[in-house]
Backbone bond lengths (Angstrom), bond angles and torsions (degrees), N, CA, C in turn:
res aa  C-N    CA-C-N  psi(-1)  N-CA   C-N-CA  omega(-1)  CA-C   N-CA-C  phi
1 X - - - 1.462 - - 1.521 108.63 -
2 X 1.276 104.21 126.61 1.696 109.72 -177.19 1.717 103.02 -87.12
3 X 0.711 117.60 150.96 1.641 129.26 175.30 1.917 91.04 -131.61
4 X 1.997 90.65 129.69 1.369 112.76 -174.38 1.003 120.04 165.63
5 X 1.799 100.30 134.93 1.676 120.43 -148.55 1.702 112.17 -105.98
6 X 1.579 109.30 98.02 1.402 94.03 -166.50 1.614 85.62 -101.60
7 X 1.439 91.66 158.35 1.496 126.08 -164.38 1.822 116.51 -73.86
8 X 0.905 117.85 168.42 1.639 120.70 171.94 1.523 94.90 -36.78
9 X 1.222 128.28 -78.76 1.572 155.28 -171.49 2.197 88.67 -3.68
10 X 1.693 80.97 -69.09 1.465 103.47 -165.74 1.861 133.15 -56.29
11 X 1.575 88.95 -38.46 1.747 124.18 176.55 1.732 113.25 -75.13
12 X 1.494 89.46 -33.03 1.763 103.48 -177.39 1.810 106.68 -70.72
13 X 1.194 110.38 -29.60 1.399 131.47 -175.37 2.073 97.99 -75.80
14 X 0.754 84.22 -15.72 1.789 94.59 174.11 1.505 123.85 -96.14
15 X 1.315 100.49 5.48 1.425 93.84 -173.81 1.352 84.22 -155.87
16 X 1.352 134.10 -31.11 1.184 114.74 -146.83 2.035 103.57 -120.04
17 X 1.546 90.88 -4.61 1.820 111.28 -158.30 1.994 107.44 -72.42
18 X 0.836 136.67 156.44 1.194 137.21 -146.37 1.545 95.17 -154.75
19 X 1.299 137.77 166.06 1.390 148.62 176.86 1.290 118.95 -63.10
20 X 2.120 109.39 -39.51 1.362 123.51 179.47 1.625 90.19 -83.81
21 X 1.104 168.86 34.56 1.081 152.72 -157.32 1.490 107.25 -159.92
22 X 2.116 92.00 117.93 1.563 122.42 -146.71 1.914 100.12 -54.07
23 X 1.135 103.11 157.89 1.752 106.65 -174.58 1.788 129.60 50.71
24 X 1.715 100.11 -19.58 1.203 114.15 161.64 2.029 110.05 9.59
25 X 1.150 112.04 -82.21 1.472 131.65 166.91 1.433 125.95 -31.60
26 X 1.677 97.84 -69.10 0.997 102.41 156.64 1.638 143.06 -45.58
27 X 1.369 121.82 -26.71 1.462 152.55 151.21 1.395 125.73 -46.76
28 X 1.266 92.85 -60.58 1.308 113.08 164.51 1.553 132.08 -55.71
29 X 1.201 97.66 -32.47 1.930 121.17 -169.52 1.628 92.72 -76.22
30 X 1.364 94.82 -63.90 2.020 104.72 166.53 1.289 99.51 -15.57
31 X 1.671 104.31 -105.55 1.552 105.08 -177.26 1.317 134.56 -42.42
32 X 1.205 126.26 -19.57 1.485 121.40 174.00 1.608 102.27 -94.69
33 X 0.747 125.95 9.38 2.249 119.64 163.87 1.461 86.48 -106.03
34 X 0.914 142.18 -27.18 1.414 131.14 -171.11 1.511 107.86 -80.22
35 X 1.430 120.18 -43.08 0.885 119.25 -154.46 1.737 94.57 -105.67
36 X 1.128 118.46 14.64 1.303 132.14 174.28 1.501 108.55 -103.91
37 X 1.730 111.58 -14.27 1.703 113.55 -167.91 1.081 112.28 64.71
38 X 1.641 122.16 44.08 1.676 111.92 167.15 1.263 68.73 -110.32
39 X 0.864 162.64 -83.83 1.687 144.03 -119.00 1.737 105.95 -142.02
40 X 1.302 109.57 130.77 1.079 131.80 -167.82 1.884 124.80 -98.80
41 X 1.408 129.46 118.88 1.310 152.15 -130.30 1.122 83.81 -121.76
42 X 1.975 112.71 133.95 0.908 123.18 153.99 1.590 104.55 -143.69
43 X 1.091 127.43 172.55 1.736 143.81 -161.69 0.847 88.38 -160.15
44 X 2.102 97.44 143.78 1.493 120.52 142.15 1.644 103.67 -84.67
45 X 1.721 90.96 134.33 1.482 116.18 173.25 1.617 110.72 -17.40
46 X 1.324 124.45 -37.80 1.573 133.28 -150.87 1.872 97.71 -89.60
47 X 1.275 106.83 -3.19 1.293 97.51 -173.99 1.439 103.40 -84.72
48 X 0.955 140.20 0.63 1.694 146.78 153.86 1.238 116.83 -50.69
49 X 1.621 112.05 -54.15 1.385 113.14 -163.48 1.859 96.25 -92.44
50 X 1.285 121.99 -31.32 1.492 108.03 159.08 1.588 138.24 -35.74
51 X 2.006 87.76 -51.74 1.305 92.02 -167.54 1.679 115.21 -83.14
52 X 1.093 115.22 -30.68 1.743 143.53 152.35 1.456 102.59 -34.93
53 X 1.377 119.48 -61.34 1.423 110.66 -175.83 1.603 126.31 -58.10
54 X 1.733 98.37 -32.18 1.597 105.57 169.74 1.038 116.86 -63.72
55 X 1.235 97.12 -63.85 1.794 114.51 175.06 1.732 120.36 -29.59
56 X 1.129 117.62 -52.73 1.422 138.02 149.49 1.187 129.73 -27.46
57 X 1.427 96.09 -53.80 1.785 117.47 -177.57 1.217 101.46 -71.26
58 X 1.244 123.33 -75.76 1.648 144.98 -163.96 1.269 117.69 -75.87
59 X 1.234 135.15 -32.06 1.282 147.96 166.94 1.651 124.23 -116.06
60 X 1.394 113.11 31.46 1.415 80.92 -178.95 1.614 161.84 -60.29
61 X 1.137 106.86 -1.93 1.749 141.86 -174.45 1.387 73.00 -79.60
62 X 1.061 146.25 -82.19 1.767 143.63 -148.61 1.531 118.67 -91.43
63 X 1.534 116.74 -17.49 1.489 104.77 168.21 1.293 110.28 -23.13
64 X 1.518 110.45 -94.86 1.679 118.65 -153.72 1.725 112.75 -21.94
65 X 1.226 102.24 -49.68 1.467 117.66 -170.97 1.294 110.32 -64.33
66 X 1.229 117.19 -54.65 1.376 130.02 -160.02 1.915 89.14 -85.89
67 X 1.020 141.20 -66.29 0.974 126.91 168.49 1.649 126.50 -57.70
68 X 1.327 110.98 9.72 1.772 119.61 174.77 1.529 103.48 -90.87
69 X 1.673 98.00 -37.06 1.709 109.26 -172.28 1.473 103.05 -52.77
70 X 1.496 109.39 -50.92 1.491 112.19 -155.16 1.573 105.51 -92.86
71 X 1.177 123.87 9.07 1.143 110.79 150.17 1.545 132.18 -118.34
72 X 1.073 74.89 13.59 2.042 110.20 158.71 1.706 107.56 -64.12
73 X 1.173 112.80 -53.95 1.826 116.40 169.50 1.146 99.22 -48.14
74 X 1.562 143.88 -59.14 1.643 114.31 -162.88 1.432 112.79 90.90
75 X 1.751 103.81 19.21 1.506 95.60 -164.41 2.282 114.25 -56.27
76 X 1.246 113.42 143.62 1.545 91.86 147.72 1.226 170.22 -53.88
77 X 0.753 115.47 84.09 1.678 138.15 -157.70 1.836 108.59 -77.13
78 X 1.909 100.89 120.23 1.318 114.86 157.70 1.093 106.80 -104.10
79 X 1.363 91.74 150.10 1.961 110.40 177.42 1.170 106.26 -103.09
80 X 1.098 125.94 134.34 1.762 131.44 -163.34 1.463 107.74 -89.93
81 X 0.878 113.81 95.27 1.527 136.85 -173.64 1.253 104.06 -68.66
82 X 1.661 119.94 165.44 1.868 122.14 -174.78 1.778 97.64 -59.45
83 X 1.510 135.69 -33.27 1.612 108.07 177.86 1.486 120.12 -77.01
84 X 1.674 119.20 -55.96 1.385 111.45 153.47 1.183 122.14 -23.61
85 X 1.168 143.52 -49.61 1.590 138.70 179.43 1.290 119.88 -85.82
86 X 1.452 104.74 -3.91 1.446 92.52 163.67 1.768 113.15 -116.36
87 X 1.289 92.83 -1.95 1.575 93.47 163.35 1.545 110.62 -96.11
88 X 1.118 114.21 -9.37 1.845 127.81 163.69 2.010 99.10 -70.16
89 X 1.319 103.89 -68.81 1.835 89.54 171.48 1.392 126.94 -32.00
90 X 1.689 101.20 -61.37 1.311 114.75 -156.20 1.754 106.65 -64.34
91 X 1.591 104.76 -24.69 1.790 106.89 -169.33 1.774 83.87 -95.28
92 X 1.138 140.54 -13.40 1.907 138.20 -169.94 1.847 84.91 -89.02
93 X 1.097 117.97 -31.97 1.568 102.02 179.03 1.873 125.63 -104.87
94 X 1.309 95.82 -30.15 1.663 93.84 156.23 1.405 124.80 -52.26
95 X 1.342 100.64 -57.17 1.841 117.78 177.76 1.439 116.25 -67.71
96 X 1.477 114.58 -22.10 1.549 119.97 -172.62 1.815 90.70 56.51
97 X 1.383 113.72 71.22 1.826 123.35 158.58 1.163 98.31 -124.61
98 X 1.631 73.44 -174.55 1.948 96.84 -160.90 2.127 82.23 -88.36
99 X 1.081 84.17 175.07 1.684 93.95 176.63 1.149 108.31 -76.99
100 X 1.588 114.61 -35.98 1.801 100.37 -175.24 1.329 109.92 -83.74
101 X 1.302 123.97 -19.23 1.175 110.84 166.07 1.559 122.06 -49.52
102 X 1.342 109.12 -59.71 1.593 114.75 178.81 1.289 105.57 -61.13
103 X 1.115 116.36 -64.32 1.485 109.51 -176.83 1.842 110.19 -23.45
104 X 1.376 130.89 -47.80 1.451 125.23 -159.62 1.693 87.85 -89.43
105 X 1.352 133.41 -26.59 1.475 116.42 160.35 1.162 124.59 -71.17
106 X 1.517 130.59 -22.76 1.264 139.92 169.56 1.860 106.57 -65.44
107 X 1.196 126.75 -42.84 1.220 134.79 168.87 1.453 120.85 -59.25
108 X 1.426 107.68 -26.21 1.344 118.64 -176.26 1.767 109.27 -94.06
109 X 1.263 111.93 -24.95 1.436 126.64 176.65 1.448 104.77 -65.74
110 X 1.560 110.68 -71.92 1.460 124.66 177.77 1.528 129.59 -51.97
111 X 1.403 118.65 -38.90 1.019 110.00 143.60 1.663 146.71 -105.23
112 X 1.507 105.91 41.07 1.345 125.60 162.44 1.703 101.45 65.62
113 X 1.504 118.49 36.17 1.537 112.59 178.22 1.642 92.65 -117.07
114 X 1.409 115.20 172.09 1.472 137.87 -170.35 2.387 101.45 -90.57
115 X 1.289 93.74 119.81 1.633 99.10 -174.77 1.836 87.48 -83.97
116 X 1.795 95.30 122.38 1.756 103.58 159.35 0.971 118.98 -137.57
117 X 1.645 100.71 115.96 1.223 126.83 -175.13 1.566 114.92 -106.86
118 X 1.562 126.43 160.93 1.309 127.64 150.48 1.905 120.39 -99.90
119 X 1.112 104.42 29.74 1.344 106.86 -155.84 1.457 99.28 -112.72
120 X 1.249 117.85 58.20 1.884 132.00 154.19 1.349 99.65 21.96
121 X 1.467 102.88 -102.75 1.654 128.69 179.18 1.789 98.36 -29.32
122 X 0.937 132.85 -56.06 1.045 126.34 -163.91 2.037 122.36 -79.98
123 X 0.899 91.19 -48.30 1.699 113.08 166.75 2.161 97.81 -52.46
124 X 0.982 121.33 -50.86 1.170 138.08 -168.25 1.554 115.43 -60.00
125 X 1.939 120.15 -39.55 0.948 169.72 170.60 1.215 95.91 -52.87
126 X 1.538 101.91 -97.08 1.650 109.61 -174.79 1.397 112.00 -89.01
127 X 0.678 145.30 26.68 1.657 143.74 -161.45 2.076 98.38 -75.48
128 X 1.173 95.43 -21.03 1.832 103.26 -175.10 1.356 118.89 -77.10
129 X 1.831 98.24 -22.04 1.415 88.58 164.27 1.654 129.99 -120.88
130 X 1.388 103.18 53.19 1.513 130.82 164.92 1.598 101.94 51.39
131 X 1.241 91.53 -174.15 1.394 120.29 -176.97 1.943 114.21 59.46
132 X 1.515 100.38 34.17 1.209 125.84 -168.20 1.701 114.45 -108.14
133 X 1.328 123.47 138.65 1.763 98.59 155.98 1.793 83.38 -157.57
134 X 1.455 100.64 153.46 1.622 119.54 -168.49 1.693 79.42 -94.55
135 X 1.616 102.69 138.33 1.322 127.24 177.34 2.246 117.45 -40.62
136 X 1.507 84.65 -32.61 1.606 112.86 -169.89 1.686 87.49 -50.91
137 X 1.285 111.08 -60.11 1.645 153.90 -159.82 1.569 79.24 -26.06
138 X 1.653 112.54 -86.63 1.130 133.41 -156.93 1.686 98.04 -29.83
139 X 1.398 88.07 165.56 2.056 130.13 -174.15 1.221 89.39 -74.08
140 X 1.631 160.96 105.85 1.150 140.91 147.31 1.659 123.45 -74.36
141 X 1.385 126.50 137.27 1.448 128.74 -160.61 1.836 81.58 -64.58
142 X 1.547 89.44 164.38 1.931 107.90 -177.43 1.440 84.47 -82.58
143 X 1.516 79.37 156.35 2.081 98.72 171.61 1.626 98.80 -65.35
């Protein structure tokens, strides 16, 4: 069982992902091994107010819902404690990222799971300090 924390990028693709819409599949594959119990999901707490904030932005008629669904999973949630957050700084200033970005690689560092993201620019950035794979990366199920 893999344990691994994919990012807003990845979760947004779950609610929000469409047929024309890049890795779509790949996204999808995520949540269905997870939700099959081959591989096991965890989040920093903050991925609520990330994914909520899009959701908000871009959809608002469907937030509530669409953000009710996904916290319907129950995913596991770490709270970024004084080392996580400062290994969340230290990778937000090497990489020049946003904090929540690092923060869900900092979560993925600390507790020894794989960071999956769709976020190019960002994967590209930190990619040197492991425990990383670009969404593309993933096994996609056969047509």
């Amino acid at each position: 069982m893999a344990l691994i924390v994919p990012d807003a990028s990845v979760i947004l693709k779950w609610v929000l992902g469409g047929d024309d819409e890049p890795d779509q599949r790949a996204a999808e594959h995520i949540r269905a091994r997870w939700l099959s119990e081959i591989d096991q999901i965890i989040l920093p707490t903050l991925w609520r107010y990330e994914v909520a904030n899009v959701l908000g932005a871009n959809t608002p008629k469907h937030a509530a819902s669409l953000m009710s669904l996904l916290l319907d999973y129950e995913f596991e949630e770490a709270d970024i404690g004084p080392e996580t957050c400062r290994l969340a700084l230290d990778m937000m200033a090497s990489a020049k990222a946003s904090f929540y970005d690092a923060a869900y690689h900092a979560v993925a560092i600390a507790s020894g799971a794989v960071f999956i993201t769709a976020d190019a620019q960002y994967f590209k950035k930190a990619s040197a300090r492991g425990h990383i794979k670009l969404l593309t990366s993933e096994v996609q199920p056969a047509s």
